[in-house]
ROGU-286852 format. One record per residue: residue in one letter; x, y, z of N, C-alpha, C in turn. Coordinates in steps of 0.1 Angstrom, whole numbers, plus 2048, in hexadecimal, padded with zeros to 3 digits. Layout:
AXYZXYZXYZ
...
//
This chain:
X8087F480080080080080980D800
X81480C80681E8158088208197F9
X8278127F48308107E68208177DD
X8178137DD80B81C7D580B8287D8
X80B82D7E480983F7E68158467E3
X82183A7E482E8417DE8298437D1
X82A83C7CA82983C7BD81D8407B5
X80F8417BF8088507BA80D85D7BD
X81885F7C681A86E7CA82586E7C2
X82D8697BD8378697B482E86C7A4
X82A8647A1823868797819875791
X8108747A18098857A381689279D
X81F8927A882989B7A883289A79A
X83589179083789078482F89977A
X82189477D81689F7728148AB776
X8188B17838148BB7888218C9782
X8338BE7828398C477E83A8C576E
X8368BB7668348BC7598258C9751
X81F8CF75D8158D675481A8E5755
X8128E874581A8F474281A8FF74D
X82090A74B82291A75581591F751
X80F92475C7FD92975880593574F
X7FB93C7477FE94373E7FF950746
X80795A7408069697477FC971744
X7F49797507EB97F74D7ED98C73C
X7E398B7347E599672D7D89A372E
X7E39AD72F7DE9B77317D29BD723
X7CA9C77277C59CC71D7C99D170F
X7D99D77137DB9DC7057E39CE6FE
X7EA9C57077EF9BC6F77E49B56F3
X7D89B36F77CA9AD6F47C89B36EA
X7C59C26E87C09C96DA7CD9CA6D5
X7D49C96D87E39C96CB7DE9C06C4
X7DD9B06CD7DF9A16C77D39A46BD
X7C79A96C77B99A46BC7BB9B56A9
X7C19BA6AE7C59C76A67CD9C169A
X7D69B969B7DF9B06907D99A4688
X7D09A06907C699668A7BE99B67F
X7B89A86867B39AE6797B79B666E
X7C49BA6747CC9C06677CF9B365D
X7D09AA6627D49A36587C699664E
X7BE99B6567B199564D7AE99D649
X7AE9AD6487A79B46407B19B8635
X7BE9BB6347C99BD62F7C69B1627
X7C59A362B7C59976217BB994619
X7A999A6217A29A16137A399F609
X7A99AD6127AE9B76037B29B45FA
X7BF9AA5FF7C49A35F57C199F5EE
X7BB9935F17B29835EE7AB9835E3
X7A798E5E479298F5DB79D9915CD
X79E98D5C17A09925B379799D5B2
X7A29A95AA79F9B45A47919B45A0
X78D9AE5987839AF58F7749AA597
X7789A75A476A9A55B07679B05B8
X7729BA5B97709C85C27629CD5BD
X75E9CC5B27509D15B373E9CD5B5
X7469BE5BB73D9B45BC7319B75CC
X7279B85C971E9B75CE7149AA5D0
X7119A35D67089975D76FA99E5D6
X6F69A75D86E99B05D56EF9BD5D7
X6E19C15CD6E09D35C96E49DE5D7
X6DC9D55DD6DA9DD5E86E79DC5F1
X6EE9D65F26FA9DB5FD7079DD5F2
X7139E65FD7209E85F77259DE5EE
X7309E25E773D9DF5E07419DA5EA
X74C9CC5E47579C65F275F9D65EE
X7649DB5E676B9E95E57689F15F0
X75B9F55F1751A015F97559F6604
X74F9EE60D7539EB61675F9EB61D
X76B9E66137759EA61D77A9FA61A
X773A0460E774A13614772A1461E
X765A1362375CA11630766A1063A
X767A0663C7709FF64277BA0B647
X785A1063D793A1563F78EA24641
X782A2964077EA3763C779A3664F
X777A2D658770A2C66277BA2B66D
X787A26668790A1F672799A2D673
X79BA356667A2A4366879AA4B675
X78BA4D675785A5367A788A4F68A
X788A4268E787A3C69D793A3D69E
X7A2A3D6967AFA3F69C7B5A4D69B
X7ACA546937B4A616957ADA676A1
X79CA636AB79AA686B77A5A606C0
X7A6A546BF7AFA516C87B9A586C7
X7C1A596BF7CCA636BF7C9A736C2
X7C0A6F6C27BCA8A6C97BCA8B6BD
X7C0A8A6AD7C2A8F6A17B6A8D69A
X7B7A9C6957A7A9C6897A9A92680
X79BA8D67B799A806727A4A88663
X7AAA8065E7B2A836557A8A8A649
X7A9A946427A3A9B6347A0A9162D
X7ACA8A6277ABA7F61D7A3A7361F
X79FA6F62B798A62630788A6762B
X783A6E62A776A75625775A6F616
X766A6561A762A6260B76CA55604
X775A4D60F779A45608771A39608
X767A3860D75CA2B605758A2C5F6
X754A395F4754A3A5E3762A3F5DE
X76EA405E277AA3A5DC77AA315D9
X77AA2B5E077DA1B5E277AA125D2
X780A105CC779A0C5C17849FF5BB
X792A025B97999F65AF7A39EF5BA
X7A49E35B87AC9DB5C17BA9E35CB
X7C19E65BD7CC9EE5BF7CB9FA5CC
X7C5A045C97BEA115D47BDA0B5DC
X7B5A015DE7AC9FC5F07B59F75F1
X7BD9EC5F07C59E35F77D39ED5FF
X7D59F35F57E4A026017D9A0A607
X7CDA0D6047C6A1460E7C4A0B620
X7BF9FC61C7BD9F76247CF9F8630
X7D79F66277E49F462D7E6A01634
X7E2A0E6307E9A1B6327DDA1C63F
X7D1A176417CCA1D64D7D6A19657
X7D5A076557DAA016617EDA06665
X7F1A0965E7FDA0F65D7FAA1B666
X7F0A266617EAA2D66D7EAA2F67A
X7E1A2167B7DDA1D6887E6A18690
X7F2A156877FBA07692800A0D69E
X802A1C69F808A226A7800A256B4
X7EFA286B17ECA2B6BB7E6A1B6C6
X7E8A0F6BD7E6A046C17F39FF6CD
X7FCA006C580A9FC6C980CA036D5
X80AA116DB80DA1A6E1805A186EC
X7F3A126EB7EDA116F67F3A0A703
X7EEA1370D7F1A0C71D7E6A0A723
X7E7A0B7307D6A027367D0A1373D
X7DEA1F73F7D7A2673F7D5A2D737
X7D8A2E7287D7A3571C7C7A3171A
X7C4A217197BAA207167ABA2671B
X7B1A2872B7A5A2F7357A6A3E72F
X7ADA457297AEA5372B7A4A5B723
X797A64723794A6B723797A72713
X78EA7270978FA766FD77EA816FD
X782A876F7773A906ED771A8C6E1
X769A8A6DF762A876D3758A906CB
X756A936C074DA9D6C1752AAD6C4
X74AAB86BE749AC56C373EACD6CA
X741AD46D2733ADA6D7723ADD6D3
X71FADD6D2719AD26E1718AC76DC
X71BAC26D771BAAF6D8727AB16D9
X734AAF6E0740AAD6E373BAA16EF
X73FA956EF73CA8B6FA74EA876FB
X751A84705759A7C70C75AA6970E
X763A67709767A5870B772A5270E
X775A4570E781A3F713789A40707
X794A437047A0A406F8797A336F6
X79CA286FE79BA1C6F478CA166F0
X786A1B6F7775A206EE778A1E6DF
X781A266D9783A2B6CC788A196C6
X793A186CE79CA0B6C87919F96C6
X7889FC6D177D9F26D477A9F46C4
X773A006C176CA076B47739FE6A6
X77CA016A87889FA69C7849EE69B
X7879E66A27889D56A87789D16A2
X76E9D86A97619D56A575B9D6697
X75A9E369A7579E46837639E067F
X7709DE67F7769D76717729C7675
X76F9C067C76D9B567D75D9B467C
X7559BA67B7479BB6757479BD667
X74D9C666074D9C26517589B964A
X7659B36577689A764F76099C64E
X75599865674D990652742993646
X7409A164573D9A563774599C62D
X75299F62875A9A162276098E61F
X75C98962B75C97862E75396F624
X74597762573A97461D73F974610
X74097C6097469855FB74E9795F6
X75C9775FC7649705F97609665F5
X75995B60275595360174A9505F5
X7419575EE7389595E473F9575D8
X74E9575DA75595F5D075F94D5CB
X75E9465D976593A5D977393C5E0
X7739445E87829485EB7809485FA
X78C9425FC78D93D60E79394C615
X78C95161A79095C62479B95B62F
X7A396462C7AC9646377AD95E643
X7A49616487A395B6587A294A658
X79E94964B79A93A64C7A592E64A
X7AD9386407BE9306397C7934642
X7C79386507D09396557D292F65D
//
């Protein structure tokens, strides 16, 4: 009976030292970095993906261009990273859903937001993210969290990548997220 509790405690203490190191807590901002890279690179791969000659493909009348959507898309992300940054929405970000038109254009468009953005992503802390932004001008001037804005990004571009999922898929083409 001896020799058994040895040799379950020997054993116990064997699996106990063979299981992995609990993982390290992750903070808020490498969370939206990690989930921030995910989407740069499914939407960036889009971009890619779709052949030229589909950017103006619509599955019905009634909704966007895969083109207009990822305008949409890059015309929205300037808007939520230049409040995070305190910086007026860029002049040129105005109206680029109806830019948006030939493979070539959108796809360095798509790259040039995120290129944008990488800074104010990269740069977040836990208290950057709590700090106090304006939005808006008098009297609708409201107050929010910085990362209010960065949430913003993460949510719509990952709302019309599933647009943009559909499309592909319609199209016969495996979406990014899927081939990875």
């Amino acid at each position: 009976m001896k020799r058994l509790l040895v040799a379950l405690l020997f054993v116990s203490t064997q699996a106990l030292a063979q299981s992995p190191a609990p993982r390290p807590p992750q903070p808020l901002p490498v969370f939206l970095q990690t989930q921030y890279n995910l989407l740069k690179a499914n939407l960036v791969g889009a971009a890619e993906k779709m052949p030229a000659e589909h950017f103006a493909f619509k599955p019905t009348t009634d909704v966007r261009s895969y083109a207009a959507i990822l305008g949409h898309v890059v015309e929205s992300q300037y808007m939520f990273c230049s409040a995070a940054k305190g910086l007026p929405i860029p002049e040129f970000s105005a109206g680029l859903e109806k830019k948006a038109a030939d493979k070539v254009t959108v796809v360095q468009m798509v790259k040039d937001v995120f290129a944008y953005c990488d800074d104010v992503f990269g740069k977040a802390t836990n208290e950057s993210l709590v700090e106090m932004i304006t939005l808006g001008a008098a009297p609708n001037a409201r107050q929010i969290a910085r990362g209010n804005q960065l949430l913003m990004v993460l949510t719509h571009g990952n709302e019309h990548y599933g647009n943009l999922v559909t499309y592909l898929r319609l199209k016969g083409i495996v979406p990014p997220s899927s081939a990875q």
